[in-house]
N, C-alpha and C positions, 0 to 999 in steps of 0.2 A: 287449337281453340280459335274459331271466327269470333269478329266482333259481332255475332247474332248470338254467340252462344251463350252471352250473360245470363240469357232467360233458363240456362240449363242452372245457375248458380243459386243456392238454396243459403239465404244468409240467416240462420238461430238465434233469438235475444237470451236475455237470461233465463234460466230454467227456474221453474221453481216445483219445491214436493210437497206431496202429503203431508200432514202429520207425522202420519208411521211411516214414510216413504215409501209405499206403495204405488202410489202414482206420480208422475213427470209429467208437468206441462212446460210448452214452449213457443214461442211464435214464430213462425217459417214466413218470411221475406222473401222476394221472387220479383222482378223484373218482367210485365207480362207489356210483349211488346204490342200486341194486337189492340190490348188497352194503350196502350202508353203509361203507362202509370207501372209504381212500386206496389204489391200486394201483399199485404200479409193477412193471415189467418195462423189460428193456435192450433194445436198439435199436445195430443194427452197418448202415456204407453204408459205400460204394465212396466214397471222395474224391476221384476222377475222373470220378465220375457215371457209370461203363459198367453199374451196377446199380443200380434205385432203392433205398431206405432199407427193411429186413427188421426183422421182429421176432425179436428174438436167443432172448430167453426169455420165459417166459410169466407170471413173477413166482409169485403175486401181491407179494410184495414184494422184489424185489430192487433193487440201489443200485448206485453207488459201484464202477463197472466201472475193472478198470486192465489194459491187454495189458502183456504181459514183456514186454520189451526187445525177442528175438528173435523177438517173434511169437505163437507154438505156445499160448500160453494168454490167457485172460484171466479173471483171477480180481474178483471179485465179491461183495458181503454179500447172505446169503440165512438168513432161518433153519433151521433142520434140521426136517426131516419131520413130526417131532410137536412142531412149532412153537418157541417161545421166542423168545430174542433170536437179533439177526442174526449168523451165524457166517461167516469168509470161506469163498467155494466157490471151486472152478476149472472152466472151462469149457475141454477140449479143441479147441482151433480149426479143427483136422481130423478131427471128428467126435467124436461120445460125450456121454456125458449130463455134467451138472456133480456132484461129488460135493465133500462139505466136508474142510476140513482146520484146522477147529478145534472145539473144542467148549467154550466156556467160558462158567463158570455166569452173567456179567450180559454176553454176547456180545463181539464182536471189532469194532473198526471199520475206518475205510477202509483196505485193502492195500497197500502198497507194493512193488514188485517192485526186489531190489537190481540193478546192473549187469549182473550175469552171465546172469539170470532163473536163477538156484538157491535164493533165499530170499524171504522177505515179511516185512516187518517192518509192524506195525499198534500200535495199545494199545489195552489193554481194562480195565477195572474190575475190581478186586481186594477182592472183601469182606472185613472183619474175620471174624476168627471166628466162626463162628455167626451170622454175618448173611445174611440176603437168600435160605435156605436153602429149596428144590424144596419145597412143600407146606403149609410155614410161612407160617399165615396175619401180614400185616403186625402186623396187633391182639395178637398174640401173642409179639411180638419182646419182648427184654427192655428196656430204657430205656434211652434214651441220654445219654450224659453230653456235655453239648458246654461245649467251651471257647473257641472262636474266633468270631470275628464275621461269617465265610464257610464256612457251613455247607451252605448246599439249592441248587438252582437251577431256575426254571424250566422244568417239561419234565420234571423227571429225579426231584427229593425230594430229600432228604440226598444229600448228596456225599461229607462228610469221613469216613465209616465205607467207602469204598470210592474210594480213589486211584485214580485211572490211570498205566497205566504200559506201559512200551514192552515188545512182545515180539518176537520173531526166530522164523521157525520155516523150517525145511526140506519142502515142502511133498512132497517124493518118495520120502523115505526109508520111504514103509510099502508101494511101490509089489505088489502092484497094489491097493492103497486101500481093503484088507479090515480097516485101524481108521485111525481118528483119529487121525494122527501127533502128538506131544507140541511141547513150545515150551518156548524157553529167555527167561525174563524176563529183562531186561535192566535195569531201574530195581528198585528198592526205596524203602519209605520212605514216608511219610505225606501225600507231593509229590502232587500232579497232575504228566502229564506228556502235553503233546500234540504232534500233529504232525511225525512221525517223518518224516524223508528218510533216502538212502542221497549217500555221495560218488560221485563217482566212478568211483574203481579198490574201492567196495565195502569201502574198512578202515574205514569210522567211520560213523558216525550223527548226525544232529544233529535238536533238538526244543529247544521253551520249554517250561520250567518254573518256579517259583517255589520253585524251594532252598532258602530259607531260614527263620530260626527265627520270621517274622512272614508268611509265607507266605499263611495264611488269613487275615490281619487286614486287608492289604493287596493291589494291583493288581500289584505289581512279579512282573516273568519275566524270566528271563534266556535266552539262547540257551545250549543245551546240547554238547557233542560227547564221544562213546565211545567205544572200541570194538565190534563188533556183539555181543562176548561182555559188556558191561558195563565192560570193562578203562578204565584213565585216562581215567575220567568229567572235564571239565572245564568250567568258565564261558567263556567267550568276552565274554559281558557282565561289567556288575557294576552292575544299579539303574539306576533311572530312568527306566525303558521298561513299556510294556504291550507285546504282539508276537505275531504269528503267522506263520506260514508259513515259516520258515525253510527255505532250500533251500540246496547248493552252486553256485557256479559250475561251468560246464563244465570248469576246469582246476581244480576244487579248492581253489582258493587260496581264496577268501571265500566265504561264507554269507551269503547276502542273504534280507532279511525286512521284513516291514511290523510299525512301531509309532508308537503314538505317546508324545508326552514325559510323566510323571506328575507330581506338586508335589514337593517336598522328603523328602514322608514318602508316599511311593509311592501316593497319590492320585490320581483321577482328575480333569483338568482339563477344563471346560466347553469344548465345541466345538473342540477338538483334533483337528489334521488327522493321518489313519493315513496318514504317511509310508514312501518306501520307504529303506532302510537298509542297508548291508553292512559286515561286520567281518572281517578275516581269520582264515583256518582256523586257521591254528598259534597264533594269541592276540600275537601280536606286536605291536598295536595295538588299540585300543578301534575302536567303530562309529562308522560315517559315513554320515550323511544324508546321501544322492543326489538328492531331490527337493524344490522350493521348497516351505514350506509351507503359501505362499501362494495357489497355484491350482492345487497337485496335493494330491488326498485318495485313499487307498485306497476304492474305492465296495464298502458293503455289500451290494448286491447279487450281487458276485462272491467277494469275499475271497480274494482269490487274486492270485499272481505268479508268472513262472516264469522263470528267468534260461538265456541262450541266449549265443551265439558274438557277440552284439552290443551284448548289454547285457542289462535286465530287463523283461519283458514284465509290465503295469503297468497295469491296469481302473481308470478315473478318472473321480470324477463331476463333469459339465462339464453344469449349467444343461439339466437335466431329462434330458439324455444321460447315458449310457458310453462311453464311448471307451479303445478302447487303445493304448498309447504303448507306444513302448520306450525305457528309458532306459538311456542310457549308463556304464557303470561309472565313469567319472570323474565323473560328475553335471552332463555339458551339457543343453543344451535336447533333450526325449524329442522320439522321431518318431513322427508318429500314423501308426497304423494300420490303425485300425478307427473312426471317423467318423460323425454325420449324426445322423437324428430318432429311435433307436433306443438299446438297451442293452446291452452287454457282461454275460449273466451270468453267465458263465463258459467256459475255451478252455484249449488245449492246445495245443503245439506242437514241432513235430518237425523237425529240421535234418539233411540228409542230402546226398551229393555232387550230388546233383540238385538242392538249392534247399531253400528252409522253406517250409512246411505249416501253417496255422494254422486250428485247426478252435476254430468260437466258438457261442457258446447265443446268439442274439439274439431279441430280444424289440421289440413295437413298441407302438403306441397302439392297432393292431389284432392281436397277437399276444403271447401268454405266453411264446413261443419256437417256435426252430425252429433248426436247425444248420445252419451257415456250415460253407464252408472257403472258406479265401483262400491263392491261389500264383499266384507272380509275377505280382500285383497283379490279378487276375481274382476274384472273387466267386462261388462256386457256393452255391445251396441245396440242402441233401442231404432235408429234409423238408418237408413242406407244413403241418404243421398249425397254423397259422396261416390260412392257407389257408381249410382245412376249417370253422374255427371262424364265418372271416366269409362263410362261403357258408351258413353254418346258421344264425347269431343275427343280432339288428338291431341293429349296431354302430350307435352316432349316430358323428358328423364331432366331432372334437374339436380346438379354436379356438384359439389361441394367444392372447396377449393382453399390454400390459404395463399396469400400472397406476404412480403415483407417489405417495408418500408424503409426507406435510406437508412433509418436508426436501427433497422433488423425488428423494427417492433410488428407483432404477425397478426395479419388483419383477416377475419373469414368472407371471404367471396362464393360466390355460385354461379352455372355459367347455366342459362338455358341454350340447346342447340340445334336450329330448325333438323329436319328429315334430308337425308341425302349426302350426296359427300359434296364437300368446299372446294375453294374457299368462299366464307359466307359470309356477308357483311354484318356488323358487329354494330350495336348499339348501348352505348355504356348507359344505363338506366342510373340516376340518384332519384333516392327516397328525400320526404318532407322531412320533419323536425325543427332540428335536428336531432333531438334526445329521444328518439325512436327506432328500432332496430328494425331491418330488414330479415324478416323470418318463414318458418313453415306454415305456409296458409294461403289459399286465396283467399282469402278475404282481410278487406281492412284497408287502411292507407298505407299499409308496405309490405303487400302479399306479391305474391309471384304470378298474381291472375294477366297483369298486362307482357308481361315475358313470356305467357305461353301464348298471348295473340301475334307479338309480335314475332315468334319463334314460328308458328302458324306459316306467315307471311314470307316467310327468308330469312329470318333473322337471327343472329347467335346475339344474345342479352348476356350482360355483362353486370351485376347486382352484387354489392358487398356493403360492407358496414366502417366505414374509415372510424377513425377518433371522433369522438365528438357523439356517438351514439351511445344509445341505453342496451343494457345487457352483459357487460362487461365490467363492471363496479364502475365506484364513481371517479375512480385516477383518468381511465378509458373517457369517459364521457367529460370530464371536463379539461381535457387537455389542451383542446382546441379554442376554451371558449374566453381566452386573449386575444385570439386572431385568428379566429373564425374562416375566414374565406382563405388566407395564405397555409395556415396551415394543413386544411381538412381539403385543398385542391393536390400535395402531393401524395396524400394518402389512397385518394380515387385514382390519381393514374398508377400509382402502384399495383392496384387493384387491376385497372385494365391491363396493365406491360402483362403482370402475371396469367391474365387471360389469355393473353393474344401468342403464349408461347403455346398455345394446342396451333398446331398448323393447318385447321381446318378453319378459322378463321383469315378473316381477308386482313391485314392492317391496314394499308391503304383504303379502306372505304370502313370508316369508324365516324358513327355519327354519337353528339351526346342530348341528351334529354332529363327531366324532371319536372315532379311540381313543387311547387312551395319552396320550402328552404331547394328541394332538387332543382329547384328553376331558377332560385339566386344560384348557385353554383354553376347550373347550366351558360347562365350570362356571361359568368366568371371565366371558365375554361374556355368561351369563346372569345373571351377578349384576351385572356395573357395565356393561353395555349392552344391559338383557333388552329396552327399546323396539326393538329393531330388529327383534327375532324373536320369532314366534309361539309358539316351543317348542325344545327342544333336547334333544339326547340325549349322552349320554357313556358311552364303551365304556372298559372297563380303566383307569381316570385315577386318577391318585393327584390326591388333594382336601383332605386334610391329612398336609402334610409331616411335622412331628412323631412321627405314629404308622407313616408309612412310611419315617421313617429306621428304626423298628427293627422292624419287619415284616416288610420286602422280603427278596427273595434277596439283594438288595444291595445294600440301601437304606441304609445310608453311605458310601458311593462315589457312588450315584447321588444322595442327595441335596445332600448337599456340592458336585458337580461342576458339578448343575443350578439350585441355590437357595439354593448361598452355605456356607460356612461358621459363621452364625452365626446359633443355635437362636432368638437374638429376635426377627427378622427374618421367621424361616418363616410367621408367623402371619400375619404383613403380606399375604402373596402365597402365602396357602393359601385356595382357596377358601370351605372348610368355616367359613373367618373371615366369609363374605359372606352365608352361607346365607341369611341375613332376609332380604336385599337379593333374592332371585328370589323372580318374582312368575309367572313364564311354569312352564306343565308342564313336567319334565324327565321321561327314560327314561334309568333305567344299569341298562348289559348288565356282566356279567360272569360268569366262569367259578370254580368253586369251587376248582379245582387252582393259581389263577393266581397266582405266588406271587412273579414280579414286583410288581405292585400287587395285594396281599391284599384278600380279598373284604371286609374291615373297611370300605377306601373307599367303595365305595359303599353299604354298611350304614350308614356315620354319615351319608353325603349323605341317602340316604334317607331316615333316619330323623330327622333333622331338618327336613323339608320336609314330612314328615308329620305331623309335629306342627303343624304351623303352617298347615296345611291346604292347602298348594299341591299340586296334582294333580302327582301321582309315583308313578311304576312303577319296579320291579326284574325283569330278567328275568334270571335264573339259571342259568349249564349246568355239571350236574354231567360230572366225570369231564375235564374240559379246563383248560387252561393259558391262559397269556396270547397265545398264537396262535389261539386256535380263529377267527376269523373270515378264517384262512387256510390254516390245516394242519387243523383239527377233523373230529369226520364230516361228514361231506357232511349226515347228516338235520339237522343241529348248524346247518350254516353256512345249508342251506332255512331251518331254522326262525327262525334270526335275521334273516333277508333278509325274510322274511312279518311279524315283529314289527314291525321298524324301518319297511315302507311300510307297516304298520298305524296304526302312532303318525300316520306323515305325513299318512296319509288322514284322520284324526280331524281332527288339528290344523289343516290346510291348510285344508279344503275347508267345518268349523262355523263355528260364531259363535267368534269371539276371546272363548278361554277366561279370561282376563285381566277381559273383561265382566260372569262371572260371579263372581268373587273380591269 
């Protein structure tokens, strides 16, 4: 796979179905390098397969497809004509073009269709006064006063000058659609507010918020429920949760949602498994975790749950898999579903006198996705591109593997392995997280798509999942999470030793890399085990904890959860403590927007390694966040792709730079 071939990679959002599930829509993402730019456009197939898979629309950016209930429409985020942010449109299903039905100044997000298909309830950002105003250059805004300690977010910039919050709107009352029908806000208040659902019988709403008077200082949401007009707004929770997706039961009674637990003082705890949960409607009782939190975790890959006539339908990371379960509303053992060397990233489903319908995004070791339906236990694929992608690029075979750590405890590894016979120089890849598993998929922040570029290249890639990851209950994942970097560093060379016994690898020319948490590790192995490797690289890593607890978007939750609670410690297990200790070249990528780990990080790596004369690069991309080596432009993600097997080729293939120091 070349770094040009991203444009062959088809990334599927969440599917959704009919009524009757008859019909599957989905949005197909695509990297279109000629544009520069990410594209998407939806995609509608026959769940019976009597039609192959159509293109619904032609984008270029539409999303976030949902059919009403009864069919007749399916509405959609698209922006409006002379551009901006994305607005919801409606697409007439028996014919006609899509037109919008909202217009609002920082856009509308995903739709929701109530019961009846008479309303849509979404939220959208609500600026202060005088903020964020058509024409007003940013440099020009007045100053901002901030008082909380959750203020920006990656992706987005400031947040707290602009809530979100839930609206309602009637999408037919201007009918025949000669303006922009209006919206009744249904939240106020200085809250975030996400994730709107509809019950039922269509009387109430329910969404997480965080209510309260410490709101931005902390993780705590509660599960919300109202009236569609805003009327007897009420809690259902009360503290202790982080949470998403709240949905109704089919009969209304409970509201079931994925969270997980926070400390005392609504903190995030290290490796905490996102549990599924249900509380009833009327508040009669507090919530009740329904899944162990032991070997079931919400997989972020999907985020998502959807609760049905049998229980809750429940995407779970299982040892480089997704798999979906369903679990039962009293909390017995889930029944799987959805199974095997593949990933759940998302599904929908649809229960009707005929049977249930489950339409699913799966993804493999040779695909970024492609759409599933499954009815009464049959498997149909409604698209190829998967397909498409391995009939065009030079996928390598990719090798399972276990390796064992000094305590004999057995970790799964994969080895991608360029074309040709060895020995081959070896690149020990770490994934971000850390509470994220390395699995079956290109696609995602820990797919196998950058090991087949760099297998492409020469390269034998070296990928496993040490302690400290999701997918192996929660013993596995928080093992590490005392001592984080001492611990989860003998685990990766275990990982690699175990590798490097195929003898078609080189061991002498072993280089390491990652981003995020893979790029604090990266720093790590090069300061207290640089003999092993020729050079390293580190993308997006935070390197001194210190200045990224107060830096981050949320770098006091993140670093407290990740490196402890206590500030004298951080030094201990902050790379930028080690910085003399590397002796080997390093490269740190990072993005100027990235405001998970600010570009400060690797400004002080850098610039301490510089001084000290060790061969070090900074590669820079303006205008991106801390995803561009997945969501960025497309010229963005080439151009980092050509950097990184630029370093390799220098470093691999000279004299051990190390010689000339």
């Amino acid at each position: 796979m070349l770094p040009t071939d991203i444009d062959l990679l088809r990334i599927l959002g969440r599917p959704t179905l009919s009524g009757d599930g008859r019909l599957a829509a989905v949005s197909v993402t695509a990297p279109d390098l000629a544009a520069d730019a990410n594209a998407s456009e939806l995609w509608v197939a026959a769940t019976d397969g009597s039609a192959p898979a159509r293109r619904l629309t032609r984008g270029p950016f539409d999303s976030a497809p949902a059919f009403s209930p009864d069919g007749r429409w399916l509405a959609f985020l698209r922006p409006l004509s002379g551009g901006g942010p994305a607005q919801v449109h409606l697409l007439p299903m028996d014919g006609g073009d899509p037109f919008p039905v909202t217009d609002l100044p920082l856009g509308a997000g995903r739709p929701v269709w109530s019961p009846d298909s008479a309303r849509l309830a979404y939220t959208a950002r609500v600026p202060e006064p005088g903020r964020y105003l058509p024409g007003v250059p940013a440099g020009k805004e007045r100053p901002r006063r901030i008082t909380d300690l959750r203020y920006m977010a990656d992706g987005l910039g400031f947040t707290f000058d602009r809530p979100r919050h839930v609206f309602v709107t009637d999408p037919f009352v201007s009918l025949p659609f000669t303006r922009v029908p209006g919206a009744v806000q249904v939240t106020s208040g200085s809250f975030d507010h996400d994730e709107v659902s509809w019950s039922p019988d269509g009387s109430l709403l329910t969404f997480v918020s965080g209510r309260h008077d410490t709101h931005a200082d902390d993780l705590r949401r509660d599960v919300w429920v109202c009236a569609p007009d805003g009327g007897g707004l009420r809690p259902l929770t009360k503290g202790g949760l982080e949470m998403s997706c709240p949905l109704f039961s089919p009969d209304g009674t409970l509201v079931c949602f994925a969270a997980e637990t926070l400390t005392e003082d609504n903190r995030a705890r290290g490796a905490s498994s996102y549990g599924l949960w249900s509380v009833p409607a009327d508040g009669s009782a507090g919530p009740v975790r329904l899944t162990d939190p032991e070997p079931y975790h919400l997989s972020f890959a999907s985020l998502m749950i959807q609760p049905a006539q049998g229980g809750v339908y429940f995407a779970n990371d299982w040892h480089g898999e997704v798999h979906l379960i369903l679990v039962p509303y009293d909390g017995g053992a889930p029944e799987p579903v959805i199974t095997g060397r593949r990933q759940v990233n998302g599904f929908a489903v649809a229960e009707g006198t005929d049977g249930v319908t489950v339409a699913a995004v799966m993804s493999g070791a040779g695909s970024a996705g492609d759409l599933m339906v499954l009815r009464e236990g049959r498997e149909r694929e409604l698209t190829s591109f998967g397909a498409d992608l391995r009939a065009r690029a030079n996928l390598r075979p990719v090798k399972e593997f276990t390796a064992y750590a000094s305590d004999g405890y057995g970790l799964q590894g994969w080895l991608v392995r360029p074309a040709g016979p060895g020995p081959h120089p070896v690149l020990l890849q770490i994934k971000g997280g850390p509470y994220t598993q390395w699995g079956y998929t290109l696609n995602g922040p820990a797919s196998f798509e950058e090991a087949q570029v760099y297998a492409a290249a020469g390269y034998a890639v070296v990928l496993g999942n040490p302690r400290g990851t999701s997918g192996y209950g929660q013993a596995h994942g928080r093992w590490a999470a005392d001592d984080l970097a001492f611990k989860t560093a003998p685990d990766l060379l275990a990982l690699l030793d175990a590798a490097l016994q195929d003898p078609e690898l080189d061991s002498g020319r072993v280089g390491v890399q990652g981003g995020s948490f893979g790029g604090y590790m990266s720093a790590w192995l090069a300061a207290h085990h640089g003999e092993r490797f020729r050079a390293a690289m580190g993308e997006r890593g935070c390197y001194a904890i210190d200045s990224h607890f107060g830096s981050a978007d949320d770098g006091v939750n993140n670093s407290i959860a990740l490196y402890g609670a206590d500030p004298k410690r951080w030094a201990e297990i902050s790379p930028i403590t080690y910085v003399d200790q590397i002796e080997i070249p390093m490269l740190f990528i990072q993005s100027e927007e990235d405001r998970h780990t600010p570009m400060e990080q690797a400004q002080r790596m850098f610039v301490a390694l510089k001084m000290r004369g060790v061969p070090v690069e900074m590669l820079l991309f303006s205008g991106e966040g801390h995803d561009m080596s997945r969501t960025g432009l497309p010229s963005h993600r080439v151009a980092r792709y050509e950097a990184i097997l630029g370093w390799w080729s220098r470093h691999m293939t000279e004299e051990d730079d190390r010689a000339a120091l």
